[in-house]
N, C-alpha and C positions, 0 to 999 in steps of 0.2 A: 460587679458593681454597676447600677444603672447609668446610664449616661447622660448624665442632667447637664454635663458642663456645655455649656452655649458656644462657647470657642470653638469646640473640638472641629464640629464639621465649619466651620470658617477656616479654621487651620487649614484643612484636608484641601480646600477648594482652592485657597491660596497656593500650598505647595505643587496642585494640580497646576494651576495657572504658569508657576514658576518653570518647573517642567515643559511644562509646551513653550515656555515664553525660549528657555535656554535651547530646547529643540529647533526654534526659529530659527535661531543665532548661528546654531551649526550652519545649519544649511544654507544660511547665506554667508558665513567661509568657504564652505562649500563651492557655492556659487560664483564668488570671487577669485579661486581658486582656478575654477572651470575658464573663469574668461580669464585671466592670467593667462592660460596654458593654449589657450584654443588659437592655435594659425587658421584663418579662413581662407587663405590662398591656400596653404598648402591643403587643408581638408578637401577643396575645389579640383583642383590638382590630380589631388588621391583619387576622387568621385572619378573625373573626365579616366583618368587612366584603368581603373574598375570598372568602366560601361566602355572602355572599347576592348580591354581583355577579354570581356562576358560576350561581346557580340563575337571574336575571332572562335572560340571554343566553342560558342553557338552554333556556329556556321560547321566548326568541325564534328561538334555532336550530330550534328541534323545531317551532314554529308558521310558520316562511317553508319548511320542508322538504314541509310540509302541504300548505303554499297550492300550489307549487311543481307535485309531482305534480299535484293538483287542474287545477290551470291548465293541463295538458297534455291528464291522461285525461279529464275531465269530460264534454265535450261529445262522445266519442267512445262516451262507456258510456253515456249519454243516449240518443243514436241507435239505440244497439245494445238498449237496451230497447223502443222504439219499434217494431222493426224485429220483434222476437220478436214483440210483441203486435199486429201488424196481421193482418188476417183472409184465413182462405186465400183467399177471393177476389178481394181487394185482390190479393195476392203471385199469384192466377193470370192477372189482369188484365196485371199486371206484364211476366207472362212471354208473353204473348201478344204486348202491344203492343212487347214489344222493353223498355223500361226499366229498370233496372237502381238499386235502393238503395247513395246517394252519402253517404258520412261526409263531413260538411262537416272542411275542414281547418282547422288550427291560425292564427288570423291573424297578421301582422306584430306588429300592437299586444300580442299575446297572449306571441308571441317574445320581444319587448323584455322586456317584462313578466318573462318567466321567467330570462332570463339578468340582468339587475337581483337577482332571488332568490338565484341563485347566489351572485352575485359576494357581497353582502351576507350565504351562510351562509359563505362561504370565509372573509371577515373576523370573522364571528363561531366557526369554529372555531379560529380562530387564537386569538381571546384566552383561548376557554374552555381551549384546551391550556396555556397562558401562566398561567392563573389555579390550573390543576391544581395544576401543577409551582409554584407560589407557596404555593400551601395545606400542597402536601408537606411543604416547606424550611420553613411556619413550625409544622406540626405534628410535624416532626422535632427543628428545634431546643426545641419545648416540651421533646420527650419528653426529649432529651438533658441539657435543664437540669433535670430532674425527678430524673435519674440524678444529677447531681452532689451532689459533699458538699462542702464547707469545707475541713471538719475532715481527710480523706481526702487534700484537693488539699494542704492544709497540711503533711500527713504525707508524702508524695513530693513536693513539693517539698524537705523538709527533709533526706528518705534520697538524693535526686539531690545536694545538695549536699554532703551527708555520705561519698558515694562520690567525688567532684570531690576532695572537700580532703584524701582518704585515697590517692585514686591518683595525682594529680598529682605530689608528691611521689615516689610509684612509682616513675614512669614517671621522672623525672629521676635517680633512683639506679641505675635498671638502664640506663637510654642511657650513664648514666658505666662501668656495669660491664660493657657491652657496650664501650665502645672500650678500658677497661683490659684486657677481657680478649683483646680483638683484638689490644693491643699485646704482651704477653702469647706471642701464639701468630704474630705476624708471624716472627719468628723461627726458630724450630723449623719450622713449616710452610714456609720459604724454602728451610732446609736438606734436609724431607727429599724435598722437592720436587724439586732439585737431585740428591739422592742417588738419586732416582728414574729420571731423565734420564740421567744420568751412569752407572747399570746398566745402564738399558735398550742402551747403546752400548757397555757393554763387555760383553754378555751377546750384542752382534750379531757382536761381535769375536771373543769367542769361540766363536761359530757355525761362520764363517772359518777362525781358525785350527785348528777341528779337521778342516773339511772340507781346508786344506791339508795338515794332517802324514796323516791319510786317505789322500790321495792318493798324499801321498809312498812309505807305506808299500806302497802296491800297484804304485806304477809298479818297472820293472826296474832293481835296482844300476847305477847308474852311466851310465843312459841318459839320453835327449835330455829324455825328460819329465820325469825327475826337475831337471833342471835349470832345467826352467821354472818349473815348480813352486814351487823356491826361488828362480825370481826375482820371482815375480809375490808369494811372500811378504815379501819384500824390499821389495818397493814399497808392501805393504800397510803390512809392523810394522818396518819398520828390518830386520828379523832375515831369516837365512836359514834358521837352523835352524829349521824348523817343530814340531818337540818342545819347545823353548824358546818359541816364541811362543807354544802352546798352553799352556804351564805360566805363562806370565805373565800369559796373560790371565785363567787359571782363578785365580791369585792376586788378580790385579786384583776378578774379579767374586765373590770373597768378602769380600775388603776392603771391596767397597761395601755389600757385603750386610750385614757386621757395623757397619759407619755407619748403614746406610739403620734396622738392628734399634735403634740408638740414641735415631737421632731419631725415630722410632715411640713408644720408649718415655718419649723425654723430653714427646711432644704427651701422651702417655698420663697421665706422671706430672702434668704443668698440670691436665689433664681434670679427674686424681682428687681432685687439690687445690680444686677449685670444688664439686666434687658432694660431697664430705664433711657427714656430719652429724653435728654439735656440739652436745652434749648438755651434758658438763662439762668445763670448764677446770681445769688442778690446775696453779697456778701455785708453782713452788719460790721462796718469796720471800727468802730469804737469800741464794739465788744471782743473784736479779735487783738486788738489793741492791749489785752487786759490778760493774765497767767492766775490761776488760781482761783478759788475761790471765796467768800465771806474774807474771813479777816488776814487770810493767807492771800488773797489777793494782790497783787501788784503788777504797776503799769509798767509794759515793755516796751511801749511806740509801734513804731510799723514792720520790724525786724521778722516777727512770724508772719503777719499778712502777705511780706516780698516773698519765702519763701513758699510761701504756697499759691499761689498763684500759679507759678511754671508748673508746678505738679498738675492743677486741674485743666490745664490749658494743654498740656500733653496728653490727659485720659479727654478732653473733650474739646479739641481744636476747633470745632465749628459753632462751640457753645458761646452765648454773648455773657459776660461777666459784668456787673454793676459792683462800685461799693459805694457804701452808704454812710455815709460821718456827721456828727452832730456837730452842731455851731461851732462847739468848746475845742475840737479838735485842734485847732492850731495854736491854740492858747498852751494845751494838753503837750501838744511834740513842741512848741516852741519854735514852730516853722511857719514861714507866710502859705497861702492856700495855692500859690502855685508851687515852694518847695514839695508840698505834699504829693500833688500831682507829678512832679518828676522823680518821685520815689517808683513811681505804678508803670509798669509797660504804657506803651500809649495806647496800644488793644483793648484796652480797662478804661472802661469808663468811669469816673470819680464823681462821686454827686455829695455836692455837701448840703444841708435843709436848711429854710432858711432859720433866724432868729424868729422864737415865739411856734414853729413848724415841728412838731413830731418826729423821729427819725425812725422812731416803731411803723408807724402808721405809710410812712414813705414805703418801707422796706415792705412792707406785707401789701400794697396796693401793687409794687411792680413786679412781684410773683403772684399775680392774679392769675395768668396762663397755666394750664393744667402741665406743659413742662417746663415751669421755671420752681427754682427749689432756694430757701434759704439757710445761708449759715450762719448759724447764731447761736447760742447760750440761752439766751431768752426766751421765753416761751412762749410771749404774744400772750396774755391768759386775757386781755382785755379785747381779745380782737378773733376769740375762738369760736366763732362762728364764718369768718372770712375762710374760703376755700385754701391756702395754702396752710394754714393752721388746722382746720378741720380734716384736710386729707395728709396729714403727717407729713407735708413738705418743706416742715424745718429739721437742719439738719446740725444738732448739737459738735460741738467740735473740743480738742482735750488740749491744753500746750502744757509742755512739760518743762525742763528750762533749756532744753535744744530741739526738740521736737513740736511739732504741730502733727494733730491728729486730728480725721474727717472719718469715724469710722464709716458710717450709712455708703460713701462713696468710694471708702480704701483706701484714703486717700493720707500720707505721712510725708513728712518734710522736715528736712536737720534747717535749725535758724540757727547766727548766734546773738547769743542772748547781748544787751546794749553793756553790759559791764564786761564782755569778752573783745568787747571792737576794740579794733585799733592795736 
């Protein structure tokens, strides 16, 4: 199914947001958490005691590393000084009688000795590496706790919460305007889905029947091929005559095509109904005033106008609302002109015209702006060249005898009716 609903990625980006907002959140428990727990004396403590353990092991690594070489070269570079400073006649005696200067070698006890060294610096690098990486982790967390603020952690902690309790709600309003509007478009998209299919097969058909009447036209009057011809069109469309299956099916495949143009525009018209932007509401309140039609007509008061209201002020809270009432109105509810005004939120602006003043002509001048939309019954038919009549910016509405209905906007509202009050 294509993905025409508008919501979807506003969903996505909402729930994205909430996720990181509630990510924040951790980590600044997290972070309260950390300073809860963190002693800076004793961390301080830890450090001083960890840089003078590292320096005594220092000292002992670097003094068995001494000894270590020592213990090998010594008696070797001893000899070899020895050996410089003997006198040539000693060294020609040497070479006469055959002898030959011998470095005494390294003894067993000497060996033990040195691999003992080893083994003892191998465990002493160990810790001094152990004690490094110790002093890092408590000189970083100094530095880190050095960086903190209070005041700062208190403030993002309070704007992560303040994002939480702002999107949540979001996200729960567009998951619902995401399946209403998938309900919405189940529909339409089923059909032109269907109309799609159902072209594509008669656009294959009529492929066919034009390569048969084609043929027909080129084989010879009255011969073998033409006969085939019509029968293998025969088998295909019912028909034999191949000018006739070609003409039906070209019928056919414009028929789907002025369908398939429907449901295109009825997914279009859904589309354009969501993406609308709603500036001002110019409600005709005398006509909302009124249930029914022609002689089934009858006056309810202001009962569905209250209830709908909170409905369009929820789908469009930044929208400015007008209504709009003739003279008669007060005469009509039998209320003075400020009882009526305290029927209305005070967000609503109430405008009554005056005597001898239009109330049609009031209501279609203050949706002059290309996003203000009216609701009414009426059709303006005297005024259908004025821009909110001419671009379809009246918006018919249904009351039922507990309901109010705004289809164009989706908009529905339980009222109760004036003989249920009380």
């Amino acid at each position: 199914m294509d993905d025409l609903n508008p919501y979807r990625a506003q969903h996505e980006l909402a729930v994205s947001a909430l996720a990181s907002a509630v990510s924040g959140l951790q980590e600044q428990y997290d972070l309260y958490g950390l300073l809860h727990r963190f002693d800076e004396a004793k961390v301080r403590r830890t450090l001083e005691v960890t840089q003078a353990t590292l320096e005594v092991i220092t000292r002992e690594r670097d003094h068995l590393v001494t000894a270590a070489q020592t213990l090998l070269l010594g008696p070797q570079l001893v000899k070899q000084m020895l050996r410089q400073h003997r006198s040539l006649l000693d060294r020609f005696l040497d070479s006469v009688t055959g002898k030959r200067y011998q470095q005494d070698s390294v003894s067993e006890a000497d060996k033990a000795k040195h691999a003992k060294f080893l083994a003892r610096i191998k465990e002493l690098e160990a810790e001094i590496a152990a004690k490094q990486g110790l002093a890092t982790t408590l000189r970083y967390d100094l530095q880190f706790l050095s960086t903190l603020n209070w005041l700062e952690t208190d403030t993002d902690y309070a704007t992560y919460r303040s994002q939480i309790a702002r999107l949540e709600p979001e996200v729960q309003k567009l998951a619902a305007e995401v399946k209403r509007f998938d309900e919405h478009l189940s529909g339409p998209l089923r059909k032109r889905d269907e109309f799609r299919a159902r072209l594509r097969e008669a656009e294959q058909g009529l492929a066919e029947a034009l390569r048969f009447d084609q043929q027909y036209q080129s084989a010879r009057p009255r011969s073998v091929e033409r006969h085939q011809i019509q029968e293998q069109c025969r088998r295909y469309f019912g028909l034999q005559d191949t000018a006739r299956a070609y003409q039906q099916k070209s019928s056919q495949v414009a028929d789907l095509n002025r369908e398939l143009a429907k449901a295109e525009e009825r997914l279009q018209t859904l589309l354009q109904r969501d993406s609308r932007i709603i500036e001002r509401l110019v409600i005709d309140g005398n006509n909302l005033c009124n249930s029914g039609r022609g002689k089934n007509q009858r006056f309810i008061g202001l009962s569905a106008l209250i209830a709908l209201i909170p409905a369009l002020k929820e789908s469009w809270p930044a929208s400015e609302i007008i209504v709009v009432f003739d003279p008669g109105i007060t005469g009509k509810l039998q209320l003075s002109w400020e009882a009526v005004q305290a029927q209305l939120p005070p967000s609503v602006e109430c405008y009554r015209v005056a005597r001898g003043k239009s109330a049609d002509e009031t209501i279609v001048e203050l949706a002059q702006s290309p996003n203000a939309f009216i609701i009414s019954n009426d059709r303006f038919g005297e005024f259908s060249n004025r821009p909110p009549v001419k671009e379809n910016r009246v918006f018919g509405h249904d009351i039922t005898w507990t309901s109010i209905l705004v289809n164009e906007l989706w908009i529905s509202a339980k009222y109760t009716p004036p003989e249920c009050t009380g």
